[in-house]
C-alpha positions as CSV (number, residue, x, y, z in Angstrom):
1,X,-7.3,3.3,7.0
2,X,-7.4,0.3,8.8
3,X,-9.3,1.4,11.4
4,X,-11.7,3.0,9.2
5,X,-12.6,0.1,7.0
6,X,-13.3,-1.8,10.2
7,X,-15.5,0.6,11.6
8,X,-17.6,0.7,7.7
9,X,-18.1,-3.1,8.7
10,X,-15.0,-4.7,6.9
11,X,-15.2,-8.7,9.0
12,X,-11.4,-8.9,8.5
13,X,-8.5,-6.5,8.4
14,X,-5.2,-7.4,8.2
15,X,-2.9,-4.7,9.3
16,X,1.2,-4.2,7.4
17,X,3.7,-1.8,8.8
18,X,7.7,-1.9,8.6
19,X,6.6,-1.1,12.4
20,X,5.1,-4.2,13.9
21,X,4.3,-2.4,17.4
22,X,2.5,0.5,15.5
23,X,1.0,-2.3,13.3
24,X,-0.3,-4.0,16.9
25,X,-1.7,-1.1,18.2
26,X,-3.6,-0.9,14.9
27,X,-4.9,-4.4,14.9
28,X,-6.1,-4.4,18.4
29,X,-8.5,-1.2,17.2
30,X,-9.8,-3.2,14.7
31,X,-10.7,-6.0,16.9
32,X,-12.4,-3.8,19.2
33,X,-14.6,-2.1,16.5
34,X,-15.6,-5.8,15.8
35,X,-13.7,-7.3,12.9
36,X,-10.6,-9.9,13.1
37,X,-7.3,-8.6,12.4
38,X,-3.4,-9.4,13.2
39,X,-0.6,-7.3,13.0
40,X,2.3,-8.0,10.7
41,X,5.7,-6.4,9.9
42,X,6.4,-5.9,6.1
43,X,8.8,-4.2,4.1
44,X,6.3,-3.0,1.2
45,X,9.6,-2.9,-0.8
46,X,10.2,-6.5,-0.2
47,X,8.6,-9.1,-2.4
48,X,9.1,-11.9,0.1
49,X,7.2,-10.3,2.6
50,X,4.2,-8.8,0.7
51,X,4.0,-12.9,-0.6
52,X,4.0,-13.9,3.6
53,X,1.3,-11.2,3.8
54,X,-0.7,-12.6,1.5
55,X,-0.6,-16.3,2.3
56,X,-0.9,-15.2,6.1
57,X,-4.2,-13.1,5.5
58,X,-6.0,-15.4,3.3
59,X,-4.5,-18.1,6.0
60,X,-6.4,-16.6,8.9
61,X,-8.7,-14.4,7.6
62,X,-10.4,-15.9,4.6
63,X,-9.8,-14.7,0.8
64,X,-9.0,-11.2,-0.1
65,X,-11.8,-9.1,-1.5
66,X,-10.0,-5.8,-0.7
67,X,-6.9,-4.9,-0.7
68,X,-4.7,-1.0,-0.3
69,X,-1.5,-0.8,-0.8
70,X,-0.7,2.6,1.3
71,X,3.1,2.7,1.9
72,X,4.8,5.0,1.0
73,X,8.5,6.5,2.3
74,X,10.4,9.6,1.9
75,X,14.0,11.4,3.0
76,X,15.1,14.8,2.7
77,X,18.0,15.6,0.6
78,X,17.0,17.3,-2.4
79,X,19.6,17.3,-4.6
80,X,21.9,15.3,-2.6
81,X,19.5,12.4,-2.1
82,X,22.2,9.3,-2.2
83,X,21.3,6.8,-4.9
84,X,20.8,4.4,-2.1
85,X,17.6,6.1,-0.5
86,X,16.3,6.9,-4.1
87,X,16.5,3.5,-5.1
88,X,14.6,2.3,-1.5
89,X,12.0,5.0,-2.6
90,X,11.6,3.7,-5.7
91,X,11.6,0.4,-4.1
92,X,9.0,1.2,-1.4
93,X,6.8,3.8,-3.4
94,X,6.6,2.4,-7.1
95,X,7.7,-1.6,-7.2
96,X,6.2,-1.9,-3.4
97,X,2.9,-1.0,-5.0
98,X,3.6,-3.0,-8.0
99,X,4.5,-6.2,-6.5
100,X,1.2,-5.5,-3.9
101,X,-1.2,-5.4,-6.5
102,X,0.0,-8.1,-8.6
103,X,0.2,-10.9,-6.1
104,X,-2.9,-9.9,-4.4
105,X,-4.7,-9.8,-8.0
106,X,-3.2,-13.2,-8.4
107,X,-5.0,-14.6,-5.5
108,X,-8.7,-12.7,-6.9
109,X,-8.4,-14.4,-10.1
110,X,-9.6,-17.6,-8.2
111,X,-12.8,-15.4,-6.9
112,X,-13.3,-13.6,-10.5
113,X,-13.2,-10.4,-8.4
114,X,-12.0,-7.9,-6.1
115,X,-11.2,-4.4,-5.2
116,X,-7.4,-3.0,-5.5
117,X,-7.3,0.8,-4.0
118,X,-3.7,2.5,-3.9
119,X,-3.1,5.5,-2.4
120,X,-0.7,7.6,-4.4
121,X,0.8,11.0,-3.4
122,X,-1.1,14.6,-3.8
123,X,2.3,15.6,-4.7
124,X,2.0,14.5,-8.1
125,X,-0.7,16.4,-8.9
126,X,0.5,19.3,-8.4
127,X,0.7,19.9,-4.7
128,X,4.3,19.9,-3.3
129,X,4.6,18.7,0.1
130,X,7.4,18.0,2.5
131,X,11.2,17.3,1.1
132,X,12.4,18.0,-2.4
133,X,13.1,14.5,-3.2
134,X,9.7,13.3,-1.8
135,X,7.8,16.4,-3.4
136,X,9.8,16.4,-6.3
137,X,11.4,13.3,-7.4
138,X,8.5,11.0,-5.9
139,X,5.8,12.9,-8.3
140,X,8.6,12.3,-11.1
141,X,7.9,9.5,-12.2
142,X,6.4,6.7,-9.1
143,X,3.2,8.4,-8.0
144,X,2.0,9.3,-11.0
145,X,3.0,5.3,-12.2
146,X,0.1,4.2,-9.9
147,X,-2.4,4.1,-12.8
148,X,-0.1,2.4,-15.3
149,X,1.4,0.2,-12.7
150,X,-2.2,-0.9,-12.0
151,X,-3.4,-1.4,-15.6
152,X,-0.2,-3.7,-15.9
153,X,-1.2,-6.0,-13.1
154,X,-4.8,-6.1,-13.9
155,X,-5.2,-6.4,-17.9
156,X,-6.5,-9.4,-19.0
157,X,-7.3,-11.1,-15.5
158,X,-10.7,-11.8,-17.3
159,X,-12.9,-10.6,-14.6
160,X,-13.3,-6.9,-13.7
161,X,-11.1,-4.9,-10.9
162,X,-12.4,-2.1,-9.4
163,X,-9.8,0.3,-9.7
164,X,-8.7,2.8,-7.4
165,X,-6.2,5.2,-7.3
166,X,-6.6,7.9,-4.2
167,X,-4.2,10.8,-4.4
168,X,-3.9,11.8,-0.7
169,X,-1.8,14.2,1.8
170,X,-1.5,11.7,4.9
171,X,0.4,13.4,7.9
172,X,2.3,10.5,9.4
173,X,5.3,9.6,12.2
174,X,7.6,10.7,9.5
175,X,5.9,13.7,8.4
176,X,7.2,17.0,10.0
């Protein structure tokens, strides 16, 4: 996605990953299709470092007029998914996305506007992809939250937020 909104023209694209060298790799396309860019490594699950994130794009790159919140995580398990890894889904998927939006939408209320796209899984609409408790238990409830998660961060900003919320089957590292 990254590398796509540079090559549309985005001047800045700041490129998250739990994987800083895959995050690098990223960054250096985006400076050769033209736009400025660093790598970081965040934990979308993490509040602390979505709040670095933040302060470090705006920091080098100038106020945030677009933001996606793509992570997203899954194990296999099905019914003998440990609490721990539902929890660091829930974490990653659903308060990840959460905590994204609403600092970033703190930081547009100064601009009265910006755009706020998160990518949520085809698997809660009906598709069921990859392991029963990413398939399953993801599309019950925290990808189909996205909307509602949204409207909570962005009601009464007093400015309009495009929203966007992009159910999508993205084949990844992870996805086998």
């Amino acid at each position: 996605m990254c590398r796509a909104f540079a090559s549309r023209g985005a001047a800045a694209v700041a490129v998250a990953d739990i994987d800083e060298d895959a995050a690098a790799v990223v960054a250096a396309d985006v400076e050769a299709a033209g736009a400025r860019s660093f790598a970081m490594r965040v934990d979308a699950g993490d509040e602390d470092d979505v709040r670095a994130l933040v302060d470090r794009a705006e920091s080098e790159l100038g106020p945030i007029d677009l933001f996606c919140a793509n992570a997203g995580i899954m194990v296999a398990g099905g019914i003998d998914v440990p609490d721990e890894d539902w929890d660091r889904i829930v974490d990653v998927n659903l308060k990840g996305t959460f905590v994204m939006s609403q600092v970033v939408a703190r930081q547009m209320v100064v601009a009265k506007a910006g755009a706020i796209v998160n990518v949520s899984s085809v698997s809660a609409h009906g598709v069921r992809t990859g392991p029963p408790a990413y398939a399953e238990r993801l599309s019950v409830p925290p990808s189909w939250w996205v909307i509602p998660v949204f409207w909570v961060v962005v009601i009464g900003l007093g400015f309009d937020v495009y929203l966007g919320a992009v159910p999508a089957l993205v084949f990844t590292a992870g996805f086998v």
